[in-house]
mmCIF file of the C-alpha atoms, coordinates in Angstrom:
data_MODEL
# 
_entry.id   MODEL 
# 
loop_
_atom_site.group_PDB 
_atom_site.id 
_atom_site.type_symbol 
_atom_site.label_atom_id 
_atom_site.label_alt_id 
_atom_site.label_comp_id 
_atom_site.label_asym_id 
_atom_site.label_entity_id 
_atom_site.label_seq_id 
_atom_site.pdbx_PDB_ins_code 
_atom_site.Cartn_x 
_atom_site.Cartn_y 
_atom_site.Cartn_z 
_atom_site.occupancy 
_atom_site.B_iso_or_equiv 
_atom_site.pdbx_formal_charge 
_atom_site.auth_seq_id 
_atom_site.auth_comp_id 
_atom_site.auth_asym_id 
_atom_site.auth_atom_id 
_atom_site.pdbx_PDB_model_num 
ATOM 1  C CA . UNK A 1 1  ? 0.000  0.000   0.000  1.00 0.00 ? 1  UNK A CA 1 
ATOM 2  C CA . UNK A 1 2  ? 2.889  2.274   0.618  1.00 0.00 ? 2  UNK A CA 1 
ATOM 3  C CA . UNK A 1 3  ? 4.742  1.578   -2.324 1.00 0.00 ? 3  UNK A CA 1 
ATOM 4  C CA . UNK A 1 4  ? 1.809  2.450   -4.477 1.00 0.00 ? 4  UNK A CA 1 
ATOM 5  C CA . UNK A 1 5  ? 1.989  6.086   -2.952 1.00 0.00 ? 5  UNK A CA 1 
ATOM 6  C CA . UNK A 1 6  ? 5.603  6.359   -3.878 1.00 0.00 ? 6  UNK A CA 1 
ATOM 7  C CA . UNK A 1 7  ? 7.173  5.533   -0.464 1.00 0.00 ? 7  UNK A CA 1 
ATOM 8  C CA . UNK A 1 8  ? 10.384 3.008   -0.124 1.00 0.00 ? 8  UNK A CA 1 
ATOM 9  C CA . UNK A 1 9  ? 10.623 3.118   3.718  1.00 0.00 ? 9  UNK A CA 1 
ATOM 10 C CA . UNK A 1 10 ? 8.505  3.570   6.908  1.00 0.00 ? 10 UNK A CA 1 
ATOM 11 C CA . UNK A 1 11 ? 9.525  3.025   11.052 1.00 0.00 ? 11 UNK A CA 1 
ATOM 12 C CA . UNK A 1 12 ? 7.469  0.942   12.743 1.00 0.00 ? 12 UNK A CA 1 
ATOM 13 C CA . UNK A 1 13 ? 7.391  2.132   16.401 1.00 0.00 ? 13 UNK A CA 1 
ATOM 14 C CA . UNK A 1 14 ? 5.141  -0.009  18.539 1.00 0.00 ? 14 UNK A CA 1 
ATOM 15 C CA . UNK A 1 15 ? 5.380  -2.902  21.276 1.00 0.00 ? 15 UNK A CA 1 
ATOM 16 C CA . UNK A 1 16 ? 5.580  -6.587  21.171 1.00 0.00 ? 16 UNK A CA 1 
ATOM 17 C CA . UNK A 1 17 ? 2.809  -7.476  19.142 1.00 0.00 ? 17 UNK A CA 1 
ATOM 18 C CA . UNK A 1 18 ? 3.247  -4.385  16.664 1.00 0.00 ? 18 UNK A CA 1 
ATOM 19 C CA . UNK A 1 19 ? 6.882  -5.648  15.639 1.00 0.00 ? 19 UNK A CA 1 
ATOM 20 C CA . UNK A 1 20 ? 5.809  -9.562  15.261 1.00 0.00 ? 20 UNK A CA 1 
ATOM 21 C CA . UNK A 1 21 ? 3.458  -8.738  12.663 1.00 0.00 ? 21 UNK A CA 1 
ATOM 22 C CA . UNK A 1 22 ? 5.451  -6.816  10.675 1.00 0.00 ? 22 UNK A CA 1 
ATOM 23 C CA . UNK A 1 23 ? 8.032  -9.583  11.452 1.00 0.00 ? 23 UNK A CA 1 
ATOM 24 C CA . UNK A 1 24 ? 5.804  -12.338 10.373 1.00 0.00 ? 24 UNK A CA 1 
ATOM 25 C CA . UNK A 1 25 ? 4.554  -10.526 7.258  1.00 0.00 ? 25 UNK A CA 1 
ATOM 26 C CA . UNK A 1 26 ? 8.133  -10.466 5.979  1.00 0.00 ? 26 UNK A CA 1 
ATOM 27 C CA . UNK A 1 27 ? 7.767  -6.768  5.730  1.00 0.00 ? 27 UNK A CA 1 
ATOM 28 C CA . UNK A 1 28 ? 11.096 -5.398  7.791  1.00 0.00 ? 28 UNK A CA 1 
ATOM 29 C CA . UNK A 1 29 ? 14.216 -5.055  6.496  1.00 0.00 ? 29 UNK A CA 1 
ATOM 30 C CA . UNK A 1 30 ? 16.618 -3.360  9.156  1.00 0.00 ? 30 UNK A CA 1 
ATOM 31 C CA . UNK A 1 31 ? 15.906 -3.111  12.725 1.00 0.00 ? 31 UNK A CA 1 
ATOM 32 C CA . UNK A 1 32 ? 17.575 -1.061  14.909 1.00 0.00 ? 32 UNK A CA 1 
ATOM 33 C CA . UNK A 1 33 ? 18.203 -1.894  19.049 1.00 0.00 ? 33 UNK A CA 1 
ATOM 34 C CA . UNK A 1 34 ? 19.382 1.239   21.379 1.00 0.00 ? 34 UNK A CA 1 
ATOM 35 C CA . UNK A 1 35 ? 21.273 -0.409  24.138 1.00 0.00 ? 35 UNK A CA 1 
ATOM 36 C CA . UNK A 1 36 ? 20.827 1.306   27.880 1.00 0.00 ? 36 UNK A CA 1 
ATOM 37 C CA . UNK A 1 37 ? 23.133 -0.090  30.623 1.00 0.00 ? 37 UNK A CA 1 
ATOM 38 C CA . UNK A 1 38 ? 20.560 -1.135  32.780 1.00 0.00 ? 38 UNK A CA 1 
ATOM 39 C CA . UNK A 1 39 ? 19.389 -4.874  34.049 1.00 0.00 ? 39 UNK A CA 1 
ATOM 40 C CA . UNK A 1 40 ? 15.964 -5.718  34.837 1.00 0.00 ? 40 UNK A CA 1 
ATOM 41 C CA . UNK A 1 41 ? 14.928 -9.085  36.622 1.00 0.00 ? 41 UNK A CA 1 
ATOM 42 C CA . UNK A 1 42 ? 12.044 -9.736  33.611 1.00 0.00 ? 42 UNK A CA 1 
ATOM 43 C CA . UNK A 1 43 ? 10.325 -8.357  30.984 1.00 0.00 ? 43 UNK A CA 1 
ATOM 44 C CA . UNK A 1 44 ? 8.587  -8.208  27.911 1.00 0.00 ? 44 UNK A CA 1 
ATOM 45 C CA . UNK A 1 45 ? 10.259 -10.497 24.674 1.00 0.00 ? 45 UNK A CA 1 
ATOM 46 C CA . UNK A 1 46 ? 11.035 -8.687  21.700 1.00 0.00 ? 46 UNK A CA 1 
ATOM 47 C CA . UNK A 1 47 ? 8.636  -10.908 19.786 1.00 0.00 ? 47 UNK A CA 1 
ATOM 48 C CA . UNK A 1 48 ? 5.623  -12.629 20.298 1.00 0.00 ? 48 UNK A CA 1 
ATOM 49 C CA . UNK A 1 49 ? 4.093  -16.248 18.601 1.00 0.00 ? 49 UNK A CA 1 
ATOM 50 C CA . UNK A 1 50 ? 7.070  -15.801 15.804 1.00 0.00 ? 50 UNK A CA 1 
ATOM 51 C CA . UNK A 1 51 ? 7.863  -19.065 14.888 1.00 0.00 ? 51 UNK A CA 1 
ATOM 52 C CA . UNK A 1 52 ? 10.823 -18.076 11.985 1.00 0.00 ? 52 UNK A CA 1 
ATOM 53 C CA . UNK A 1 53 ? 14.469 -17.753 13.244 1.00 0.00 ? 53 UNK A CA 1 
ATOM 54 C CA . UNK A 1 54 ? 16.066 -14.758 11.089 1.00 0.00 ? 54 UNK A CA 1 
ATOM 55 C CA . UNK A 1 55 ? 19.867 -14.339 10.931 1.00 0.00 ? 55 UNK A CA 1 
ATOM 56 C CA . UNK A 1 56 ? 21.218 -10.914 11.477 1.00 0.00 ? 56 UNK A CA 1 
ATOM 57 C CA . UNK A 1 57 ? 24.051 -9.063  9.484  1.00 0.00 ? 57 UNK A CA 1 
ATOM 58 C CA . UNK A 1 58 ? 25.547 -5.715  11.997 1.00 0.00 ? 58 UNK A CA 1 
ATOM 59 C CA . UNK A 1 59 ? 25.432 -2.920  9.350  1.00 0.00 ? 59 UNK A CA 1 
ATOM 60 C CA . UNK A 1 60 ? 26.553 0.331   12.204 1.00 0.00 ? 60 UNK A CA 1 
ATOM 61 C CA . UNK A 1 61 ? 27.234 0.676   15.590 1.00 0.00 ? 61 UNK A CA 1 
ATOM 62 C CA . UNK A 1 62 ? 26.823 4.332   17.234 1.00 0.00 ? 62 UNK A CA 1 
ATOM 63 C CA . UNK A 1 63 ? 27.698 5.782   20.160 1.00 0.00 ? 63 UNK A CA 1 
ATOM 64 C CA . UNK A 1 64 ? 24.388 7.935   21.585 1.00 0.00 ? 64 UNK A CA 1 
ATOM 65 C CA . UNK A 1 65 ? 26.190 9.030   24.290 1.00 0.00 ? 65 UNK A CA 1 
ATOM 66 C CA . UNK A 1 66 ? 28.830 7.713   27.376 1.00 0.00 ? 66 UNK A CA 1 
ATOM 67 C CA . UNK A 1 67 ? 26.425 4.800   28.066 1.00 0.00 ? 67 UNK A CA 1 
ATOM 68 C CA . UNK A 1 68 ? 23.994 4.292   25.736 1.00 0.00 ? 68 UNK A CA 1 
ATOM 69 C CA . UNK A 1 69 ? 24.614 2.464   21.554 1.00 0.00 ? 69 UNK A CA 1 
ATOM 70 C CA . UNK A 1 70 ? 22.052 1.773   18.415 1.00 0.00 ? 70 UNK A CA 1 
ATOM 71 C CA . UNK A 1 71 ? 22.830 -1.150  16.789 1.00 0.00 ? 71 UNK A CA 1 
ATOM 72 C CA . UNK A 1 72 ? 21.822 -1.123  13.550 1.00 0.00 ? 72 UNK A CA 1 
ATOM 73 C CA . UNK A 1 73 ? 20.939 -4.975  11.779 1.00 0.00 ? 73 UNK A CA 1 
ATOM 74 C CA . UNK A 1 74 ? 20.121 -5.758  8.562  1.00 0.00 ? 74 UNK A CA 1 
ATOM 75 C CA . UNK A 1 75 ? 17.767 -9.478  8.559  1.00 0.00 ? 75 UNK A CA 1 
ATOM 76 C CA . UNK A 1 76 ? 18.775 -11.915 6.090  1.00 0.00 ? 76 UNK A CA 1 
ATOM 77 C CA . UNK A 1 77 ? 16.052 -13.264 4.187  1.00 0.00 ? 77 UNK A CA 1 
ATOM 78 C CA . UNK A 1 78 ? 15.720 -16.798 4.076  1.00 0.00 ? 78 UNK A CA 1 
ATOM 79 C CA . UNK A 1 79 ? 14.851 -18.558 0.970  1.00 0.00 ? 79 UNK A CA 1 
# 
């Protein structure tokens, strides 16, 4: 639907169940993780009922500030 407007890329911002549909639809290219230097006892997975394993190629790594990085990760489609 986007493409037919003339777009070529969109962000997805959303939780849990937001990203595993786009995941699962085989619509997301890149992702992008900000790393904050803090542990927490639980919380909430990444992804949700996604039953595909995806490999992941590092594209970037930047520095946000003194304790904080984006990791930037291409997925590798799978054939």
């Amino acid at each position: 639907m986007l493409a037919k407007k003339g777009h070529t890329e969109a962000v997805i911002i959303g939780g849990t169940m937001t990203m595993s549909e786009f995941i699962k639809a085989g619509l997301v290219d890149d992702i992008y993780f900000v790393m904050e230097p803090v542990l927490f006892g639980s919380g909430l997975p990444l992804l949700k009922n996604v039953e595909l394993e995806s490999k992941l190629n590092l594209l970037d790594v930047k520095k946000l500030n003194g304790n904080t990085v984006q990791l930037h990760y291409e997925i590798t489609k799978q054939p």
